[in-house]
VMD Tcl script that builds the backbone (N, CA, C; Angstrom):
set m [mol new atoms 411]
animate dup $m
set s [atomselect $m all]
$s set {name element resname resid chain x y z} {
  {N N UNK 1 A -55.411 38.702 -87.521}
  {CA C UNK 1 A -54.447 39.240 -86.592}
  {C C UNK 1 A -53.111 38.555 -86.852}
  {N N UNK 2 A -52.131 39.412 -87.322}
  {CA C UNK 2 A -50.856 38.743 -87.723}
  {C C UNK 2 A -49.580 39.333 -86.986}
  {N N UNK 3 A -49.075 38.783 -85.892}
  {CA C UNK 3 A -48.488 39.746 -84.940}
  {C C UNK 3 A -47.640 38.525 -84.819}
  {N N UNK 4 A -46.347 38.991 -83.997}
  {CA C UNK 4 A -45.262 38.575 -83.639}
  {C C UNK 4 A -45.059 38.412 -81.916}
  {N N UNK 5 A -46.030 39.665 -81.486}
  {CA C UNK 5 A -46.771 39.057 -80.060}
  {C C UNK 5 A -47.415 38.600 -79.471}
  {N N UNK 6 A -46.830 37.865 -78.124}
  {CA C UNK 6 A -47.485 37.060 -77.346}
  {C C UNK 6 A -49.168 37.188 -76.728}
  {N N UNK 7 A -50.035 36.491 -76.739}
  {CA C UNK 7 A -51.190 36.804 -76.055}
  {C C UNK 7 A -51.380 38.070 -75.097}
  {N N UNK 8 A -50.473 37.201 -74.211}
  {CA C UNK 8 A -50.754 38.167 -72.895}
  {C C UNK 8 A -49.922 39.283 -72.531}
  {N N UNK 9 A -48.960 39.557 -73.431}
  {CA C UNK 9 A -48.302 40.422 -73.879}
  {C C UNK 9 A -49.063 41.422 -74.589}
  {N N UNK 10 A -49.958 40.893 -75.553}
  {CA C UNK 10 A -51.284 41.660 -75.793}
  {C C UNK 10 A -52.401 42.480 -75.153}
  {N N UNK 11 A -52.756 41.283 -74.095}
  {CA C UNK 11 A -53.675 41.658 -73.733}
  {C C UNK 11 A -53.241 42.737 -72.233}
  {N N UNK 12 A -51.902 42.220 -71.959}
  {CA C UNK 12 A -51.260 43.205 -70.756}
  {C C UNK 12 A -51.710 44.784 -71.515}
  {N N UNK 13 A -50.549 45.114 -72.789}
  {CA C UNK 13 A -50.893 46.174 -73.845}
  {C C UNK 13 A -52.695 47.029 -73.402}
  {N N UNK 14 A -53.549 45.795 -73.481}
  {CA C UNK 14 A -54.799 46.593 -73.643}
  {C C UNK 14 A -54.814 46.662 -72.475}
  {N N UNK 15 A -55.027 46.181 -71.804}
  {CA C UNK 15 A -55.348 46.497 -70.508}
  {C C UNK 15 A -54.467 47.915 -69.763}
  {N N UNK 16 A -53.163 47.931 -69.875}
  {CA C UNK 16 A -52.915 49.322 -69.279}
  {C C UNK 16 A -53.140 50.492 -70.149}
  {N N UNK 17 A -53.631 50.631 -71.428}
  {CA C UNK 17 A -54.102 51.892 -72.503}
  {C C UNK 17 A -55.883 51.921 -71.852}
  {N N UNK 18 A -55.698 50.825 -71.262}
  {CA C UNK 18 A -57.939 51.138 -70.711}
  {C C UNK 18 A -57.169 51.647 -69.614}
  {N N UNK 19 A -56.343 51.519 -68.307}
  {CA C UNK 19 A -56.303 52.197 -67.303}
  {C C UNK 19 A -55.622 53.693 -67.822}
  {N N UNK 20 A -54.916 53.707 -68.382}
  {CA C UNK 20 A -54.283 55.421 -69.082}
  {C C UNK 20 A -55.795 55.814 -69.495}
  {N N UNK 21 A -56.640 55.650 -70.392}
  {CA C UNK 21 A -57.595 56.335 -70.649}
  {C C UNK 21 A -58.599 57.199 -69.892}
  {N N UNK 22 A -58.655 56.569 -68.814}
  {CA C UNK 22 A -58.914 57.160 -67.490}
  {C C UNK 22 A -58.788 58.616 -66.890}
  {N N UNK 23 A -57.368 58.839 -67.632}
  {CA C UNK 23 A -56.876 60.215 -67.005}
  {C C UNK 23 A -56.959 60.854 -68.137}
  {N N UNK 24 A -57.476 60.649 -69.836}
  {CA C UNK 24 A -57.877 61.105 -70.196}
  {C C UNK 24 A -58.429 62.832 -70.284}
  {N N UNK 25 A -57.627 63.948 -70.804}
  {CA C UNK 25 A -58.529 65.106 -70.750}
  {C C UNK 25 A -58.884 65.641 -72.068}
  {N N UNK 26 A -60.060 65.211 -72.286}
  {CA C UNK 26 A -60.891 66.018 -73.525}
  {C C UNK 26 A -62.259 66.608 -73.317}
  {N N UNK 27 A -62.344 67.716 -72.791}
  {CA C UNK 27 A -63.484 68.364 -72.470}
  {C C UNK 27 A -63.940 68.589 -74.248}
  {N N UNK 28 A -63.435 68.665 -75.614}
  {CA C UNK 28 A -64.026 69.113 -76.286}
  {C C UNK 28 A -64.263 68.070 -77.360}
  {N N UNK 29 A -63.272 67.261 -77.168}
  {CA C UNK 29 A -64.266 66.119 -78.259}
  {C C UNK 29 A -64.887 64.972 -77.354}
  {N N UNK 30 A -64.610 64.393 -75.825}
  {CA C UNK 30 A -65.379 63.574 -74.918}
  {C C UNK 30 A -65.126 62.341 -75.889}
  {N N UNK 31 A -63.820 61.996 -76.382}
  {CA C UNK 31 A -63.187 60.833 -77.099}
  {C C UNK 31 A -61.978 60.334 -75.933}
  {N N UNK 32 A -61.838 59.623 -75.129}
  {CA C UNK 32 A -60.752 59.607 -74.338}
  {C C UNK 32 A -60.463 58.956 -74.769}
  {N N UNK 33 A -59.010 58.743 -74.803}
  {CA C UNK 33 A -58.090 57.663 -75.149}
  {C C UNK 33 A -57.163 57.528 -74.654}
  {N N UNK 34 A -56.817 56.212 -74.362}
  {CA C UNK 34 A -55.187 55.317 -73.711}
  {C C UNK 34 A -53.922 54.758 -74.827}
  {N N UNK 35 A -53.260 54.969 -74.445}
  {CA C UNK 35 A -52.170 54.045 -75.050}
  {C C UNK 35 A -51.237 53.152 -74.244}
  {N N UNK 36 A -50.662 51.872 -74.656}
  {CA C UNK 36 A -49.235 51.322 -74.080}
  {C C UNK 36 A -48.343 51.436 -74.881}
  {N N UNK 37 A -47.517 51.490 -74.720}
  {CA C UNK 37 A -46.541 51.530 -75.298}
  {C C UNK 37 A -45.135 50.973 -75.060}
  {N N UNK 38 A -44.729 49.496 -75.431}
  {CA C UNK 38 A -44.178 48.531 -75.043}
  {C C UNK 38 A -42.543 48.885 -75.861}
  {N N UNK 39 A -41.319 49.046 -74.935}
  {CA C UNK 39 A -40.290 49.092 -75.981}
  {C C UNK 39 A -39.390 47.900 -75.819}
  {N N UNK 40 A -38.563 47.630 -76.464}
  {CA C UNK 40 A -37.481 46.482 -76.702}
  {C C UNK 40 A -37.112 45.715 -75.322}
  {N N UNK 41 A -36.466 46.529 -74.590}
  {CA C UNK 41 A -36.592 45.754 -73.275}
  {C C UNK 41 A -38.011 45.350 -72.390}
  {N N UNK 42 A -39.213 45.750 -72.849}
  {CA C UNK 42 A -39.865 44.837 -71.990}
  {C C UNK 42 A -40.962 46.282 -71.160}
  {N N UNK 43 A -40.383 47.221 -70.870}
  {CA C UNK 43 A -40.859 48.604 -70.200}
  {C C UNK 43 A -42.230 49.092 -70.942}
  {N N UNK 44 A -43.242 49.299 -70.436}
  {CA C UNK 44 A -44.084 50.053 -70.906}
  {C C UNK 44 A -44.813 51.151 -70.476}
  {N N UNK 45 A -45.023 52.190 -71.411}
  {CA C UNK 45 A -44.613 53.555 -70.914}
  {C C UNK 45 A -46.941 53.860 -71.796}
  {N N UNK 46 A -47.080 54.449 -70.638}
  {CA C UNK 46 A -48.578 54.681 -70.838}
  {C C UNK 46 A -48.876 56.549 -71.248}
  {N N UNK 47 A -49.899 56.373 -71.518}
  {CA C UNK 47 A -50.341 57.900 -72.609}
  {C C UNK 47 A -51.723 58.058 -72.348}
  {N N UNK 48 A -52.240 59.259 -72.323}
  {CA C UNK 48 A -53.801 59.646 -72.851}
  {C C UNK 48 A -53.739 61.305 -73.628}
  {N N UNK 49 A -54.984 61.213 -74.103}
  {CA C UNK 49 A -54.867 62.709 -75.042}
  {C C UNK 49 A -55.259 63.670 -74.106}
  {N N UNK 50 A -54.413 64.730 -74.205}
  {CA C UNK 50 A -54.997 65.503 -73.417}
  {C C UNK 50 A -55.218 67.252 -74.440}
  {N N UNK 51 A -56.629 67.519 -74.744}
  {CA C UNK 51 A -56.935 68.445 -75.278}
  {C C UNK 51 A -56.403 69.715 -74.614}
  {N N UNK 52 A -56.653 70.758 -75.989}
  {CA C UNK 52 A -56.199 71.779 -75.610}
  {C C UNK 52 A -57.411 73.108 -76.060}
  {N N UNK 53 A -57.968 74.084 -75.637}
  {CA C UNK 53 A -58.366 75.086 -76.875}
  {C C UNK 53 A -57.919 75.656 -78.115}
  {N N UNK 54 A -56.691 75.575 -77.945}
  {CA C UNK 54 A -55.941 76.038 -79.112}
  {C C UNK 54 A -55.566 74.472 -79.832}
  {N N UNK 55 A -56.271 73.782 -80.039}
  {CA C UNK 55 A -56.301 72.719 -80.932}
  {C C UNK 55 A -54.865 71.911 -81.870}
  {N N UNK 56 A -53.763 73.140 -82.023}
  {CA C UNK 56 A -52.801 72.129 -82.926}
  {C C UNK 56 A -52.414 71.886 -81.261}
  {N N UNK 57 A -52.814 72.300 -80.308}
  {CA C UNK 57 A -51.875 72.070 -79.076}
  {C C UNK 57 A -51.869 70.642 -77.901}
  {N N UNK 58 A -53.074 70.525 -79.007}
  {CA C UNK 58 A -53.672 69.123 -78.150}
  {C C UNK 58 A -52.229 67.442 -78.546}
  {N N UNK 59 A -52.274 66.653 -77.695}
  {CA C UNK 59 A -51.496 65.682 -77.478}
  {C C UNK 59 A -52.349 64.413 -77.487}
  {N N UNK 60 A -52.188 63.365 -78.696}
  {CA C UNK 60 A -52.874 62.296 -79.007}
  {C C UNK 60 A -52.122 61.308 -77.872}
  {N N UNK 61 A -52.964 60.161 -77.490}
  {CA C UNK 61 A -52.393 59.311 -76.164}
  {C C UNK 61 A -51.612 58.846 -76.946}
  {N N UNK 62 A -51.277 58.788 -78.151}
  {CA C UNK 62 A -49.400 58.138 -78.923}
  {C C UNK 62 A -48.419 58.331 -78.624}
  {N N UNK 63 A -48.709 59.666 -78.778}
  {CA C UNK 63 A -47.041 60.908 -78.514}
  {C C UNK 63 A -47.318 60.705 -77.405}
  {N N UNK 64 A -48.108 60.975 -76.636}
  {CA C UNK 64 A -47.640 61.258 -75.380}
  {C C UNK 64 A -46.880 59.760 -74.607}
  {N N UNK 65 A -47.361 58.671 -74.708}
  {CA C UNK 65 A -46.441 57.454 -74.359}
  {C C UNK 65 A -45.604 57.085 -74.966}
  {N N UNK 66 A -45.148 58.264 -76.394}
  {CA C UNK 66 A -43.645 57.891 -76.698}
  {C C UNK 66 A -43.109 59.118 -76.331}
  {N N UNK 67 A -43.352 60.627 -76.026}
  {CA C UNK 67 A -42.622 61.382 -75.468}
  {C C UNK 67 A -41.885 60.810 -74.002}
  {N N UNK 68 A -42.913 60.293 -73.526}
  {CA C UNK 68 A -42.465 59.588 -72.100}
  {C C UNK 68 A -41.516 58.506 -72.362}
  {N N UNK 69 A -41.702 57.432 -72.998}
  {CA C UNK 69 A -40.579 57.144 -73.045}
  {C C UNK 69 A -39.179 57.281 -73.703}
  {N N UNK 70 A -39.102 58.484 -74.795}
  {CA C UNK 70 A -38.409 58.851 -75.354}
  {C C UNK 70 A -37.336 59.937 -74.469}
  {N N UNK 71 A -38.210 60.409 -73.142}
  {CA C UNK 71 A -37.442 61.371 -72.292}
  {C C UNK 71 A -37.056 60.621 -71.383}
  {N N UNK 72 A -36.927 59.221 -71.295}
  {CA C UNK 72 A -36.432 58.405 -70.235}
  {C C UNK 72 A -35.246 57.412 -71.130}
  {N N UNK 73 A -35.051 57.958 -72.465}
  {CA C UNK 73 A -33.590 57.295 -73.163}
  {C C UNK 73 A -33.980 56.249 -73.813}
  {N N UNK 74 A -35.931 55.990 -73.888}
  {CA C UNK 74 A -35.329 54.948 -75.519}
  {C C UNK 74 A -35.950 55.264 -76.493}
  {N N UNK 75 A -35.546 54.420 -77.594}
  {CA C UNK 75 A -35.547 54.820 -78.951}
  {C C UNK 75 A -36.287 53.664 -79.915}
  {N N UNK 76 A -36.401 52.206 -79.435}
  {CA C UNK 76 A -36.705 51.458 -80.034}
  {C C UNK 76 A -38.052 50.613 -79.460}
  {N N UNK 77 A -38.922 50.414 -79.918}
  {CA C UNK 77 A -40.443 49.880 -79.412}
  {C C UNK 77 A -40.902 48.412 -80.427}
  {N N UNK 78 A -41.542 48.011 -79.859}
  {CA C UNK 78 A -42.149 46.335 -80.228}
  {C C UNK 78 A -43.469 47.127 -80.103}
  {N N UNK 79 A -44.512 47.507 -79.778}
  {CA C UNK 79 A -46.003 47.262 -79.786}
  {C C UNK 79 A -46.704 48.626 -79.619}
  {N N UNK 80 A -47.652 49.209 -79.588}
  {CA C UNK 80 A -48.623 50.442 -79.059}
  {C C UNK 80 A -49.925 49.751 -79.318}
  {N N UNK 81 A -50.256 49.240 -78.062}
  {CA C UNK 81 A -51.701 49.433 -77.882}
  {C C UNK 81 A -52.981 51.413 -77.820}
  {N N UNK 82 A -53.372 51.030 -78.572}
  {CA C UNK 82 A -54.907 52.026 -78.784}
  {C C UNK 82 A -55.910 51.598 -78.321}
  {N N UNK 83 A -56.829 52.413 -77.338}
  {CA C UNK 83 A -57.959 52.266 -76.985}
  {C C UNK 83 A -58.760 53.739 -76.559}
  {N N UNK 84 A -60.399 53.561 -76.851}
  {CA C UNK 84 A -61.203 54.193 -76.934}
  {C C UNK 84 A -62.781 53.556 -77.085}
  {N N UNK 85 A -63.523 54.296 -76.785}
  {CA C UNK 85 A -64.682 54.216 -76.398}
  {C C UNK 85 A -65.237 54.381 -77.511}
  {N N UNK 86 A -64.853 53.892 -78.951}
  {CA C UNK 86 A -65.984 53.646 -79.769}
  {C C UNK 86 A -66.435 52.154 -80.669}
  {N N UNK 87 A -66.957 51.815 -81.668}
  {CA C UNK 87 A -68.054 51.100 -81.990}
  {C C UNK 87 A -66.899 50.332 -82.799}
  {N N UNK 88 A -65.938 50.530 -82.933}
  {CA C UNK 88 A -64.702 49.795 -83.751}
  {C C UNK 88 A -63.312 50.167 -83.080}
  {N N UNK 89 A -61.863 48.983 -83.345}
  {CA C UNK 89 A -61.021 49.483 -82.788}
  {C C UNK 89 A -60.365 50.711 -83.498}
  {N N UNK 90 A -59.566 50.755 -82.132}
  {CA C UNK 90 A -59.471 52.798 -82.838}
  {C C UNK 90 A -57.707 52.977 -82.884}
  {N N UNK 91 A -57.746 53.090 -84.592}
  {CA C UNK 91 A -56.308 53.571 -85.343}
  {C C UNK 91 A -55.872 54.804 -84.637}
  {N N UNK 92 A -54.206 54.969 -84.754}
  {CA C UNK 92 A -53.605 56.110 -84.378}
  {C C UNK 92 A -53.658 56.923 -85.700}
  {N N UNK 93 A -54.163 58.416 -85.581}
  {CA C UNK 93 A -54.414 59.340 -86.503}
  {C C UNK 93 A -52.899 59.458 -87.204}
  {N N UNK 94 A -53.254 59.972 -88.651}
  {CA C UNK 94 A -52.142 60.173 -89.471}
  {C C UNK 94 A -50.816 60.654 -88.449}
  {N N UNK 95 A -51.007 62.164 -87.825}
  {CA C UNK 95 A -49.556 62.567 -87.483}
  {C C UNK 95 A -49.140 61.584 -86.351}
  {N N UNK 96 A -49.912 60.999 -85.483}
  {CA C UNK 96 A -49.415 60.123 -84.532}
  {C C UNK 96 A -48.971 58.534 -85.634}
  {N N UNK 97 A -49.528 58.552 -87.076}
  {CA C UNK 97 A -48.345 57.421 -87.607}
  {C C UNK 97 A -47.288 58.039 -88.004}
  {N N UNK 98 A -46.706 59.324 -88.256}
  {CA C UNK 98 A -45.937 59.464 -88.784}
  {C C UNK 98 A -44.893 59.697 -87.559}
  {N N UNK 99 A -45.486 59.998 -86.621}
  {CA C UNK 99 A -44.444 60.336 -85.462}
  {C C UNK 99 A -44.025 59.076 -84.697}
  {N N UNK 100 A -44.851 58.020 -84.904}
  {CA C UNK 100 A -44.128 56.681 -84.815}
  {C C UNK 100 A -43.119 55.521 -85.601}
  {N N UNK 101 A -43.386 56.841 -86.743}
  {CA C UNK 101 A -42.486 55.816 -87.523}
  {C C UNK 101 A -40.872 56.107 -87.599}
  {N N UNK 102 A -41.161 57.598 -86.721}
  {CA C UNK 102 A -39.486 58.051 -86.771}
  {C C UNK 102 A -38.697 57.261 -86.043}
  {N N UNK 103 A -39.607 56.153 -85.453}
  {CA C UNK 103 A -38.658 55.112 -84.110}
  {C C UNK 103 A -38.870 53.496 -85.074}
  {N N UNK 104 A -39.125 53.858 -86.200}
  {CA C UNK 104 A -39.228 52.313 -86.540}
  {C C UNK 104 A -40.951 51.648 -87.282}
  {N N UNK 105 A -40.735 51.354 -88.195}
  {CA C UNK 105 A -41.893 50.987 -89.154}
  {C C UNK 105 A -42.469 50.063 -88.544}
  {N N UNK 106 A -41.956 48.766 -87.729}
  {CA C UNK 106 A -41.582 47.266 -87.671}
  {C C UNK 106 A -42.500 47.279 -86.599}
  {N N UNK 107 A -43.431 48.188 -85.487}
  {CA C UNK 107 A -44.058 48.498 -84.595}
  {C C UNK 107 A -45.162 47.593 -84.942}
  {N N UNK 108 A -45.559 46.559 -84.046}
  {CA C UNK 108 A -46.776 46.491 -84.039}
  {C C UNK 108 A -48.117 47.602 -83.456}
  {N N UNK 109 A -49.175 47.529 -84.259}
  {CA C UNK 109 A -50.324 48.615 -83.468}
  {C C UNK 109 A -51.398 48.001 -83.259}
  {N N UNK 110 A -51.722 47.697 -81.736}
  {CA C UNK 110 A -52.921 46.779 -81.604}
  {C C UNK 110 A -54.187 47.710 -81.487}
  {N N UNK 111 A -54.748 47.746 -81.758}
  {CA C UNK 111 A -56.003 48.833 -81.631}
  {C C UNK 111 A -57.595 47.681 -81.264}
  {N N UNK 112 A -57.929 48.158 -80.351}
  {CA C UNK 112 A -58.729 48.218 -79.207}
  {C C UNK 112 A -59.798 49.291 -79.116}
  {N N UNK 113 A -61.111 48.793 -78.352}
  {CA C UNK 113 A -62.005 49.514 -78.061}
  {C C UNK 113 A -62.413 48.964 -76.707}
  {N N UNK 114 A -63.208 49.611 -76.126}
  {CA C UNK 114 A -63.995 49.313 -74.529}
  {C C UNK 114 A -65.321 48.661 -75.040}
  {N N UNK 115 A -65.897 48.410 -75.940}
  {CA C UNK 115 A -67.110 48.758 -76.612}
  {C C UNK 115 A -67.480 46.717 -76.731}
  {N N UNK 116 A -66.215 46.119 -77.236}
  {CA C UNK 116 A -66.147 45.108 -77.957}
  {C C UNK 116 A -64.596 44.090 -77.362}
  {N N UNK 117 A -64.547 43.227 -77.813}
  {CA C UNK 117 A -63.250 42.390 -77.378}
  {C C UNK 117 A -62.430 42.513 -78.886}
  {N N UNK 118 A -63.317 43.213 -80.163}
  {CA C UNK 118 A -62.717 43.325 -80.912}
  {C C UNK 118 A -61.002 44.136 -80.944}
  {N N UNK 119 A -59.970 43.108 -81.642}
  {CA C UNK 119 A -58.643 43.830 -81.633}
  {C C UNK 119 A -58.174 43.430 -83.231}
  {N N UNK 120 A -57.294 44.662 -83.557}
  {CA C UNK 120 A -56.833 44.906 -84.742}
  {C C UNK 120 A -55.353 44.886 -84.612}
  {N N UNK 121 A -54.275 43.836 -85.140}
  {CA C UNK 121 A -53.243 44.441 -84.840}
  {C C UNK 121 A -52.630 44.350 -86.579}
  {N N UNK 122 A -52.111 45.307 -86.755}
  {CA C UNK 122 A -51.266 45.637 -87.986}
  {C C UNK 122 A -49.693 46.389 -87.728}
  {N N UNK 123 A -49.143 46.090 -88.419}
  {CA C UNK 123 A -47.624 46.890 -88.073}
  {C C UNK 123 A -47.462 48.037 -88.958}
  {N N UNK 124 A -46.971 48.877 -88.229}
  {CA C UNK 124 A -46.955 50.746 -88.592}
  {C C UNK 124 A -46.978 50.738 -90.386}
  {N N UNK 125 A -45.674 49.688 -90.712}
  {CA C UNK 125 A -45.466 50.070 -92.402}
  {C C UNK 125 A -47.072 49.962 -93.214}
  {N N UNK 126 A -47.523 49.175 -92.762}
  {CA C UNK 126 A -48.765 48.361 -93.295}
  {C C UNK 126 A -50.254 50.125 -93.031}
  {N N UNK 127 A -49.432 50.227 -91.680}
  {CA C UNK 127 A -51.062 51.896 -91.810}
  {C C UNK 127 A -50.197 52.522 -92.328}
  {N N UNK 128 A -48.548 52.746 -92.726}
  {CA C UNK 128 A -48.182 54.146 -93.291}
  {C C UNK 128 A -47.754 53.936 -94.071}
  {N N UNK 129 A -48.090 53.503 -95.401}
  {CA C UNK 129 A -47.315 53.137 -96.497}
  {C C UNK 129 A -47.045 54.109 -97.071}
  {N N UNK 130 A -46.082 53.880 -97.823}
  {CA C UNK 130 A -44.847 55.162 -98.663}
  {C C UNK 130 A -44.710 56.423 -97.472}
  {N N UNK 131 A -44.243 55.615 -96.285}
  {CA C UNK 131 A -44.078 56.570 -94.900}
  {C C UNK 131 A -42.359 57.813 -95.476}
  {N N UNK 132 A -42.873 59.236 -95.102}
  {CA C UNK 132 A -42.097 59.887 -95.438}
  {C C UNK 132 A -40.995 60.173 -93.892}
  {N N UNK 133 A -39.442 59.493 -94.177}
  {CA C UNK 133 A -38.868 59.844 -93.060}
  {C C UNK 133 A -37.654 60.600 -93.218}
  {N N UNK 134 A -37.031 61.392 -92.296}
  {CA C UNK 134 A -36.148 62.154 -92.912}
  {C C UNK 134 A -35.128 61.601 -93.044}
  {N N UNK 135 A -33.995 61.887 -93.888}
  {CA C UNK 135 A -32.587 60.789 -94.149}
  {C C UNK 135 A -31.938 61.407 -93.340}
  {N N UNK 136 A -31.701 62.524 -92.707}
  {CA C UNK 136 A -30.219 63.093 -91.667}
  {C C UNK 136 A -30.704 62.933 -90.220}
  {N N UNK 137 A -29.694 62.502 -89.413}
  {CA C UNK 137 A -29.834 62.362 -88.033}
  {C C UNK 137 A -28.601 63.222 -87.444}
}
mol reanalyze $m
mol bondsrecalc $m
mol representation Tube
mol addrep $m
């Protein structure tokens, strides 16, 4: 574990992605998942997936705790805790790395399970290497 954050700064992280998981809606895969999502000032903005039938329509608990805080004016993040209910901690899927990296590579990602005390933390560049971002803003 090679992180730049604090313990309990950590473990705050897991702990509110286990209470987001909660509200969790996946009637079709019964995978719930939480996120935190900690930005520069200190604010952390919480997520769960919420499925859809029409499947590209579904919302991974990533996006959704950076849509939230992205519609409340920020842009820059320190951490995303992941959590889920399986047998290892649980990575944010490809498009949820790529949609985090449009705010910054430098992200730590702690990934978490309910299962274990096991935690994984790696920073975004490190899961998205040769990350494709667009050059015009």
């Amino acid at each position: 574990m090679n992180s730049k954050l604090e313990q309990d700064v950590i473990s705050t992280l897991i702990e509110e992605a286990k209470k987001a998981r909660q509200f969790a809606f996946a009637p079709y895969s019964n995978n719930l998942v939480g996120s935190a999502l900690l930005t520069m000032d200190g604010r952390i903005y919480t997520g769960c997936n919420v499925e859809n039938s029409n499947f590209s329509a579904t919302i991974c608990a990533e996006r959704t705790a950076v849509v939230k805080a992205v519609s409340e004016g920020h842009r820059k993040f320190r951490a995303i805790a992941i959590v889920a209910d399986r047998p290892v901690p649980t990575s944010p899927c490809g498009q949820c790395r790529q949609f985090l990296a449009q705010f910054g590579l430098d992200i730590d990602v702690i990934m978490a399970n309910i299962q274990s005390n096991t935690v994984d933390i790696m920073s975004l560049d490190v899961l998205l290497p040769r990350v494709f971002i667009s050059q015009s803003k």
